[in-house]
C-alpha positions as CSV (number, residue, x, y, z in Angstrom):
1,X,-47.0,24.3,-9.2
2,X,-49.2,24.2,-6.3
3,X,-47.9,27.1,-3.6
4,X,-47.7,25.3,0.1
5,X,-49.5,26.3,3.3
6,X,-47.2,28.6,5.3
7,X,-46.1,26.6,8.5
8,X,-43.6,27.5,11.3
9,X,-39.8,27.0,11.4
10,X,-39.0,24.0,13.9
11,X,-35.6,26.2,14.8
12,X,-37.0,29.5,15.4
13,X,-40.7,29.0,15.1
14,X,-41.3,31.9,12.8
15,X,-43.7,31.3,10.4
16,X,-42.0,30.9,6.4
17,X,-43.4,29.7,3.3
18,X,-41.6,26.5,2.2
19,X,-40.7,25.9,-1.2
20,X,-40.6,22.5,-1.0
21,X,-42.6,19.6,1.0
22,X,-40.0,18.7,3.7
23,X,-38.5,22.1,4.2
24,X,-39.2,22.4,8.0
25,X,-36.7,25.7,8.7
26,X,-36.9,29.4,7.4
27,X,-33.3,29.7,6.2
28,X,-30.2,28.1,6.4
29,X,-29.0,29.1,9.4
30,X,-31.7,28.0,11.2
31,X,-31.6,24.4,10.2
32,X,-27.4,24.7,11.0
33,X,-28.2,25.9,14.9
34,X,-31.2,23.2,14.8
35,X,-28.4,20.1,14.2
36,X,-25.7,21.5,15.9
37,X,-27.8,22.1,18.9
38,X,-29.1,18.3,18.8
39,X,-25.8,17.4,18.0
40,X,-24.1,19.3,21.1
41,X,-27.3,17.8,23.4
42,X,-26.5,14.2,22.2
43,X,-22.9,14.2,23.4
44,X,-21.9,14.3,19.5
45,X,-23.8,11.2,17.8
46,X,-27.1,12.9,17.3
47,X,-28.3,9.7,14.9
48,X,-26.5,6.8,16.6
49,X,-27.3,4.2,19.0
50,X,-25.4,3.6,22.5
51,X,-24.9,-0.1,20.2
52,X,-23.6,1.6,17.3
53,X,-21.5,4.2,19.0
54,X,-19.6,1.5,20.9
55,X,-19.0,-0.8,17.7
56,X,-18.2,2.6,16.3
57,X,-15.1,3.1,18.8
58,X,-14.2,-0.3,18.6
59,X,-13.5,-0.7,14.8
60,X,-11.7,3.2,15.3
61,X,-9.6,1.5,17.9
62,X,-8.2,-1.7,16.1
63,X,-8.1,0.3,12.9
64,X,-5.6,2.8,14.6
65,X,-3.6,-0.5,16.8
66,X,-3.0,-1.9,12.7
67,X,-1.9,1.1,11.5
68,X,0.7,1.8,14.5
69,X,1.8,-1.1,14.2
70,X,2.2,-1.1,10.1
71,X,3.7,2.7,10.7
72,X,6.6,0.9,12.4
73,X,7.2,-1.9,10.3
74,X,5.7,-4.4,12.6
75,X,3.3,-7.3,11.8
76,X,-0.9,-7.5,13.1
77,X,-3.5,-9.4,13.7
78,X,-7.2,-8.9,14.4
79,X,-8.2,-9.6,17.9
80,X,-10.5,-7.9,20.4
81,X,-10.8,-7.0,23.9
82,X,-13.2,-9.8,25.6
83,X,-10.2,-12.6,23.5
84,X,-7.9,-11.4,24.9
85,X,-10.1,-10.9,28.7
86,X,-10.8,-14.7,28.8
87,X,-7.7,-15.9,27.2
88,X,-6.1,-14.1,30.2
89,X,-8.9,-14.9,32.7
90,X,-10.3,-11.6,33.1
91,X,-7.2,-10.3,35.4
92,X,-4.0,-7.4,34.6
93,X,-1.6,-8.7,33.7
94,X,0.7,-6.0,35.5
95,X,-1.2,-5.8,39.1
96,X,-2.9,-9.2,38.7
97,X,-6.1,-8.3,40.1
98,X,-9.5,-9.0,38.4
99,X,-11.1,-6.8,35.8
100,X,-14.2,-5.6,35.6
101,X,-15.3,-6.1,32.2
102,X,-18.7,-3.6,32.4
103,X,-16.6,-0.1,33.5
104,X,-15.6,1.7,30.5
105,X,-12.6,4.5,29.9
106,X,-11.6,7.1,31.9
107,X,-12.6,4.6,34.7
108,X,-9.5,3.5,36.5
109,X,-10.2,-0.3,36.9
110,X,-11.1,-0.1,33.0
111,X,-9.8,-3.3,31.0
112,X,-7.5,-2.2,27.8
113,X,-5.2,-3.9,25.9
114,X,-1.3,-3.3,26.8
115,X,0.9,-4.0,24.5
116,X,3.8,-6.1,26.2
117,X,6.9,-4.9,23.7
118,X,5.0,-1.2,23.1
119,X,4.5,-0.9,19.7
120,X,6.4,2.5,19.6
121,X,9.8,0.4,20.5
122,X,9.3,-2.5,17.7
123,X,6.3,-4.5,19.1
124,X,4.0,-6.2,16.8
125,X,0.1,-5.5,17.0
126,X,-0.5,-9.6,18.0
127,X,-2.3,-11.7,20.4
128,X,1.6,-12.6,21.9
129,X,2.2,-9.1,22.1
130,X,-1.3,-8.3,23.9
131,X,-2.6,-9.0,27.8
132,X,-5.0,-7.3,29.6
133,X,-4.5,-4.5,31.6
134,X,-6.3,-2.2,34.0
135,X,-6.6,1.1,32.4
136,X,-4.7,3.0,35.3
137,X,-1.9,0.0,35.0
138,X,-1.7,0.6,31.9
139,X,-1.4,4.1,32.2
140,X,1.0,4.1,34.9
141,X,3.3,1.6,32.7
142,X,3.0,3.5,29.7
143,X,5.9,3.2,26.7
144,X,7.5,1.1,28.6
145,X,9.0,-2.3,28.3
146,X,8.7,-3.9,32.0
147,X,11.4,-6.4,33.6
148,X,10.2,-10.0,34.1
């Protein structure tokens, strides 16, 4: 076995003899502070895209809408945001007013799905069930069932 040149620890800088090729800290704990550094400086997606963080969130999101709904006995179906946006023509449907499509959450004028019968009270996860909402309407109507 052929001993490797000395190099320097990309944590701490010291110098270290690795044992291996690719080793490029001193120790464990270096290499631990090195990715939980660059994963705290990232915002906590150190290896993803802004593409594949978003598609990320929106799987997490309809994955957790099925499973409400399936908790409470109630049926689902797949559907996304921008379906239901156009079907409703891109305004609330509990102020009436446009949505803006390119604001994301904790904006206010955020679009998000409301359920009309919440699913907590017996509502099904369905495109009947759905209209778009601004995310302070929303909000503001919360587990509620509205009067027509």
């Amino acid at each position: 076995m052929v001993a490797l040149p000395s190099r320097a620890c990309e944590a701490c800088a010291q110098s270290f003899n690795p044992s291996r090729r690719a080793q490029r800290w001193c120790t464990r704990s270096c290499k631990d502070k090195h990715f939980n550094a660059e994963f705290r400086a990232s915002g906590g997606s150190a290896r993803l895209s802004p593409e594949a963080r978003e598609r990320q969130r929106l799987y997490w999101q309809e994955k957790n809408r099925r499973r409400r709904a399936a908790k409470r006995g109630g049926k689902s179906e797949p559907y996304t945001l921008a379906e239901i946006a156009l079907r409703d023509g891109f305004n609330c449907g509990l102020c009436s007013k446009s949505v803006p499509m390119a604001v994301k959450v904790p904006e206010p004028l955020a679009p998000t799905i409301d359920h009309i019968v919440p699913i907590s009270k017996g509502g099904d996860d369905t495109r009947v069930n759905v209209q778009l909402a601004h995310f302070v309407c929303n909000s503001r109507k919360g587990a509620r069932e509205l009067a027509s």
